[in-house]
GUMILO-639054 format. One line per field, with one value per atom (N, C-alpha, C, O): atom name; residue in one letter; y, x, z. Coordinates in pm, 1 decimal. Layout:
<atoms>
site	CA	...
code	A	...
yy	Y	...
xx	X	...
zz	Z	...
</atoms>
This chain:
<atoms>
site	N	CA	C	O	N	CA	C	O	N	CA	C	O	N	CA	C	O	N	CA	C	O	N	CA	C	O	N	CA	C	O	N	CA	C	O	N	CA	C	O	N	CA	C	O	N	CA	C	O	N	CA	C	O	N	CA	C	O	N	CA	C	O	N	CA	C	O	N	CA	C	O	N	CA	C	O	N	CA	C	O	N	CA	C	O	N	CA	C	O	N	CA	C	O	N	CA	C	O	N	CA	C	O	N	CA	C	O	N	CA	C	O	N	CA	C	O	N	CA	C	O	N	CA	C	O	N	CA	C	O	N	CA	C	O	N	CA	C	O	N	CA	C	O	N	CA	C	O	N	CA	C	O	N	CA	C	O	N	CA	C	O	N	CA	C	O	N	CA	C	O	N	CA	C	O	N	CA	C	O	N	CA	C	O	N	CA	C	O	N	CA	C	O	N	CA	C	O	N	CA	C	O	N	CA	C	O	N	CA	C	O	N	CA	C	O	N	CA	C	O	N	CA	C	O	N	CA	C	O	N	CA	C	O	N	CA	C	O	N	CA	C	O	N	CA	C	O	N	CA	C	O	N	CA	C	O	N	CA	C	O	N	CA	C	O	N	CA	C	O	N	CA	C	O	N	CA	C	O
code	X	X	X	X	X	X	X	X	X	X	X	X	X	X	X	X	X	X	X	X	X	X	X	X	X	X	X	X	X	X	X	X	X	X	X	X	X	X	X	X	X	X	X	X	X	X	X	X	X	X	X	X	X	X	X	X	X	X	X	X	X	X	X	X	X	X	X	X	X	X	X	X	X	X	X	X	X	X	X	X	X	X	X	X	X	X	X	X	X	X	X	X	X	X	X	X	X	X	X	X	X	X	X	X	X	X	X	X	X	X	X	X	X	X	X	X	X	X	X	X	X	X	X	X	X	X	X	X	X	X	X	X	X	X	X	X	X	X	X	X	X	X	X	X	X	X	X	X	X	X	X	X	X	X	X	X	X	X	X	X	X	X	X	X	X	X	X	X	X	X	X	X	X	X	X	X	X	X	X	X	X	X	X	X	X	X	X	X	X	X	X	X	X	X	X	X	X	X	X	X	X	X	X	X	X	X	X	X	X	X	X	X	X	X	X	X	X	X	X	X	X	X	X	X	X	X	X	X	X	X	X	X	X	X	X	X	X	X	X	X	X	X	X	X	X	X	X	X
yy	-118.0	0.0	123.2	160.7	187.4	314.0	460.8	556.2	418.0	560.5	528.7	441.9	656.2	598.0	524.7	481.5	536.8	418.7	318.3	318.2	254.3	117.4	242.1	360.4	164.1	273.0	149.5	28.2	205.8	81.2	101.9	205.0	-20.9	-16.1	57.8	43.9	118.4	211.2	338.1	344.5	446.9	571.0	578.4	521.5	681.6	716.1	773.8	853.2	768.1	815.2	938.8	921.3	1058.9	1166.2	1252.5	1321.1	1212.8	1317.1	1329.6	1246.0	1449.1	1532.0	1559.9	1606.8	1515.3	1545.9	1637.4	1604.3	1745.2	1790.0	1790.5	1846.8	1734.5	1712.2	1586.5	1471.2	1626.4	1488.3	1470.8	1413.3	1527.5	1447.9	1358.7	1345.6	1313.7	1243.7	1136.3	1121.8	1007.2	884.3	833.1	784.7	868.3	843.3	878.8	793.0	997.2	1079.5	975.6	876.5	1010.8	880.3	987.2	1022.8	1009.9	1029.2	1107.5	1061.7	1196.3	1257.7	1324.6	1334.3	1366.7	1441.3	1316.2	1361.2	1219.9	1100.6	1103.7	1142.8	1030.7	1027.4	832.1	768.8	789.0	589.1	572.5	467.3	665.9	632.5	569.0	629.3	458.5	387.5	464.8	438.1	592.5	640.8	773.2	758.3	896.9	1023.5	1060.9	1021.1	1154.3	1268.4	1375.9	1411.2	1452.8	1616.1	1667.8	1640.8	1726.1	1803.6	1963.5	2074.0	1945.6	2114.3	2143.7	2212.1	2038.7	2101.3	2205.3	2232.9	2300.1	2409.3	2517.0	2624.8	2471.1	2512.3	2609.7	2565.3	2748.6	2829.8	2847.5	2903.4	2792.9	2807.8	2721.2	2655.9	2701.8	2606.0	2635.5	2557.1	2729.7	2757.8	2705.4	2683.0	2670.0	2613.4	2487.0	2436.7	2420.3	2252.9	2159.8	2233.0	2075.9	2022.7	1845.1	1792.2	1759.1	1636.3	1570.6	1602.8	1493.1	1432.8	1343.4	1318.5	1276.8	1153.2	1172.8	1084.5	1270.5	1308.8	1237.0	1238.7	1193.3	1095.5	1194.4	1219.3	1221.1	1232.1	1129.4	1029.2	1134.3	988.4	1057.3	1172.4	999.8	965.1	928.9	964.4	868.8	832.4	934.9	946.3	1045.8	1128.9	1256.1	1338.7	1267.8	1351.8	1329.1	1443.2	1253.1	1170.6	1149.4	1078.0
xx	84.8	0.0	88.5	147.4	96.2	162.3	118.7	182.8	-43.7	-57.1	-93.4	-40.8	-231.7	-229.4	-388.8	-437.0	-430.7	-556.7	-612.8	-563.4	-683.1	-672.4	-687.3	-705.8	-670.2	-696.1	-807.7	-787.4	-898.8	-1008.5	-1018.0	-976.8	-1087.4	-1070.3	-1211.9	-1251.2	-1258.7	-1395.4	-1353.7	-1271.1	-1469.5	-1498.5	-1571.9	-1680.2	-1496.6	-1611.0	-1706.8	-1670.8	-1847.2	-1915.3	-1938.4	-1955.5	-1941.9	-1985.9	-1924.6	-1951.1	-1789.8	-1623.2	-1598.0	-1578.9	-1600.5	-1513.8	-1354.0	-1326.0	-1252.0	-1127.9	-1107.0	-1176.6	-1012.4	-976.0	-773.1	-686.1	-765.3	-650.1	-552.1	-537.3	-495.7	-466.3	-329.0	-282.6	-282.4	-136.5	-162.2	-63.9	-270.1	-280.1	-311.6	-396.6	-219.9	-252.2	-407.6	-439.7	-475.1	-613.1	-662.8	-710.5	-650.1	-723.8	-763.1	-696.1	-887.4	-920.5	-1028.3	-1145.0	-956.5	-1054.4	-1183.6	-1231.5	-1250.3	-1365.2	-1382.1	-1486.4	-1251.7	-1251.4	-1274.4	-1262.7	-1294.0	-1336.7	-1196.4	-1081.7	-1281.7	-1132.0	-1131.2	-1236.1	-1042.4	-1053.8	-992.6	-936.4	-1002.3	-917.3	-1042.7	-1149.6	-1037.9	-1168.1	-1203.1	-1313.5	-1119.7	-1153.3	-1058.3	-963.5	-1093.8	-1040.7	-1025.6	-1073.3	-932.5	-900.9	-901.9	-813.5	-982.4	-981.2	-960.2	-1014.2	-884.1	-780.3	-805.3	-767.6	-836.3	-740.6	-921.6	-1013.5	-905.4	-999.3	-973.4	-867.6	-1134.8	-1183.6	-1121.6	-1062.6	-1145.7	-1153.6	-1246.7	-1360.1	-1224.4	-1354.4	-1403.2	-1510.6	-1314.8	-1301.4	-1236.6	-1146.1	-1274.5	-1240.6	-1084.0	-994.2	-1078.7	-899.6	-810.7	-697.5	-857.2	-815.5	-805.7	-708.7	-848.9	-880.6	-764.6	-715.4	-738.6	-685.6	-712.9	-735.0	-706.1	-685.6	-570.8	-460.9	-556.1	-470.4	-435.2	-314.7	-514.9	-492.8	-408.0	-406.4	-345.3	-310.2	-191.5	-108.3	-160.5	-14.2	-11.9	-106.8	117.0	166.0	180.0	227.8	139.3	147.7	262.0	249.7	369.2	486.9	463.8	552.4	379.3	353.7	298.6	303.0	227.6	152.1	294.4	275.9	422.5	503.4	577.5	600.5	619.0	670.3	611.4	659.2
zz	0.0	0.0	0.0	101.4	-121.9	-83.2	-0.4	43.6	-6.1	57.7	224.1	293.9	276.3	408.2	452.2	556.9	326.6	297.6	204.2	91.4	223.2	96.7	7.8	36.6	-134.2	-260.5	-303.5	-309.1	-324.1	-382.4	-520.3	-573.4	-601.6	-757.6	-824.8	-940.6	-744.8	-783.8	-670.7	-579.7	-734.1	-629.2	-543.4	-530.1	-446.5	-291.4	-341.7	-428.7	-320.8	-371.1	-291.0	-170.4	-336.2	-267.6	-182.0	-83.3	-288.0	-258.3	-386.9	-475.2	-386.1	-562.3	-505.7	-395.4	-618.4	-536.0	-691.8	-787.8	-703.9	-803.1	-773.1	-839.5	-692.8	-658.3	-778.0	-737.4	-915.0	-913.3	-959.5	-1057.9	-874.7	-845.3	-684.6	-611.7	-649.4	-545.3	-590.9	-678.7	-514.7	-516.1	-585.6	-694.2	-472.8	-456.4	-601.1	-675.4	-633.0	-770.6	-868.6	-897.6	-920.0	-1033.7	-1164.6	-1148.0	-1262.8	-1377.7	-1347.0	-1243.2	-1391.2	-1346.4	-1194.8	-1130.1	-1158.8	-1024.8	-914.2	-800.2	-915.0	-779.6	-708.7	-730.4	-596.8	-483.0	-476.1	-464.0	-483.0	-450.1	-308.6	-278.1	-231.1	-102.4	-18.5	-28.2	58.3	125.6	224.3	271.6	293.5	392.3	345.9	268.8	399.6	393.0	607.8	714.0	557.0	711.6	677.4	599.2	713.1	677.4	871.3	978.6	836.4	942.9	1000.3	961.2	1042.4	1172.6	1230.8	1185.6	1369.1	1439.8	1512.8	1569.2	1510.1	1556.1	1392.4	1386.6	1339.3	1194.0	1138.4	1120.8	1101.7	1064.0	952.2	929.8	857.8	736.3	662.6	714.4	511.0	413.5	402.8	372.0	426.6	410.1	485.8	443.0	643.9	762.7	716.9	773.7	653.8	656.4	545.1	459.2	541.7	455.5	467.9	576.8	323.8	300.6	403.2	358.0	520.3	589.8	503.5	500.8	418.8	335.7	213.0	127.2	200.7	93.7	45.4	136.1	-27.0	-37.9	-225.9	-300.2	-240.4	-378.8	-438.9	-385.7	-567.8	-687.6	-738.2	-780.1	-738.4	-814.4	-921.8	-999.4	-971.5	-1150.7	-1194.5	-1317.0	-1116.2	-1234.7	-1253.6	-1342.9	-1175.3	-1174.8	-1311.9	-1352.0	-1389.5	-1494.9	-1588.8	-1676.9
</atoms>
């Protein structure tokens, strides 16, 4: 497993990721990570927050 959750062979349903130099990232904005962490409690704002799950794909750098 390279990242820090299974990567499943379909999408989470009802997570848009536009992130895709991330592992997870799959075609049509989806995220394949089986579970996400979104971070920084007592958070006021979308700006405060970030993907914990985030792992860089090394294949999409190349």
């Amino acid at each position: 497993m390279q990242g820090k959750a299974q990567k499943m062979d379909h999408h989470n349903p009802g997570i848009k990721c536009v992130v895709n130099t991330c592992y997870y990232y799959a075609d049509g904005d989806h995220c394949n990570a089986q579970k996400i962490e979104v971070q920084r409690r007592d958070a006021t704002s979308s700006k405060e927050t970030d993907c914990a799950t985030f792992t860089q794909d090394h294949q999409s750098m190349s």
